[in-house]
N, C-alpha and C positions, 0 to 999 in steps of 0.2 A: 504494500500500500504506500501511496504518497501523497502528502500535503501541501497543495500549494496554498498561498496566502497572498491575495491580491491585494491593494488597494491605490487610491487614489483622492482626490478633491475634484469638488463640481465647481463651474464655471460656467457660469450664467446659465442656470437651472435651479430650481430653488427644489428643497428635502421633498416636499408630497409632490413635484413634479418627475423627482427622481425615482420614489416609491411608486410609481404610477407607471413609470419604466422597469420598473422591476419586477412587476407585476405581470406586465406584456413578455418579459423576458424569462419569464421563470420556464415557463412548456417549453423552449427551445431549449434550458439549461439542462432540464431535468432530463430532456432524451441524449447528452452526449453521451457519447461509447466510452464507456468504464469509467463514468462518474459514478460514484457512491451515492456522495453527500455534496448539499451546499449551505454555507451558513451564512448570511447575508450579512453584513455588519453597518453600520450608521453612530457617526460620532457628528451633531450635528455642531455641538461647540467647538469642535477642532477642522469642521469643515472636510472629515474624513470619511471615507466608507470605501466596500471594496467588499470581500467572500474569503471565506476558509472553504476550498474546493477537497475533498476528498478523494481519490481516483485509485483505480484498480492498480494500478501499475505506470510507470513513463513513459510508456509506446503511447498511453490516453491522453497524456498529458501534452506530448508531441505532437499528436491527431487533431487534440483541440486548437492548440496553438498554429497549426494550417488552416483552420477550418474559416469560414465566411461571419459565421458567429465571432469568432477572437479578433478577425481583423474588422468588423464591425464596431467593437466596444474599444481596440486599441485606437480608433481613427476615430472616434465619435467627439465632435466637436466640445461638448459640455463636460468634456472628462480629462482632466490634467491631474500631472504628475505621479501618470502611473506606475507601480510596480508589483513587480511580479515574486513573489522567492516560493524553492521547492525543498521539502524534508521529506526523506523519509523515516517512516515510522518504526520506532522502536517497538517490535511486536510482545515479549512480554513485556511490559508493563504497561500498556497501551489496552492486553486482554484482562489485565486484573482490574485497572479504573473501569473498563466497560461494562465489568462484571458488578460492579461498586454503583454506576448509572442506574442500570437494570434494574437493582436490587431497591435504589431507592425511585423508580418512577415507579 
């Protein structure tokens, strides 16, 4: 598994017209090949937002970053100073906190 961590600042789009976009964009997110997870994130006091993407593997991660969706949101005029970083995950102990989740949802 691998984590990537997106984020960025908007530019001349204001927070509910951004959530409004995210909303349109989520059925596209949700069908990439070998995404997991997406956890959306919004810091409106730092002007920051951006996803913690989860993916099966980095051939997914690769896949997306060719894809018309990626160059879409990297070229989209309302979105400055993006960036991108990838981890991968520590698998024990990554199954014992998920087990810990579980347990208390």
């Amino acid at each position: 598994m691998e984590i990537q961590v997106v984020t960025f600042r908007l530019r001349g789009m204001t927070p509910e017209r951004y959530e409004a976009l995210c909303d349109e964009l989520a059925p596209d997110v949700a069908a990439l090949p070998g995404l997991i997870s997406t956890d959306w994130l919004a810091d409106e006091s730092t002007n920051t937002y951006g996803g913690v993407y989860t993916w099966r593997d980095r051939s997914a991660i690769e896949t997306f970053l060719k894809s018309d969706l990626f160059r879409l949101l990297a070229n989209h005029p309302h979105l400055a100073d993006i960036t991108s970083r990838v981890f991968s995950v520590l698998q024990s102990p990554s199954a014992v906190t998920a087990r810990a989740r579980a347990v208390a949802a």
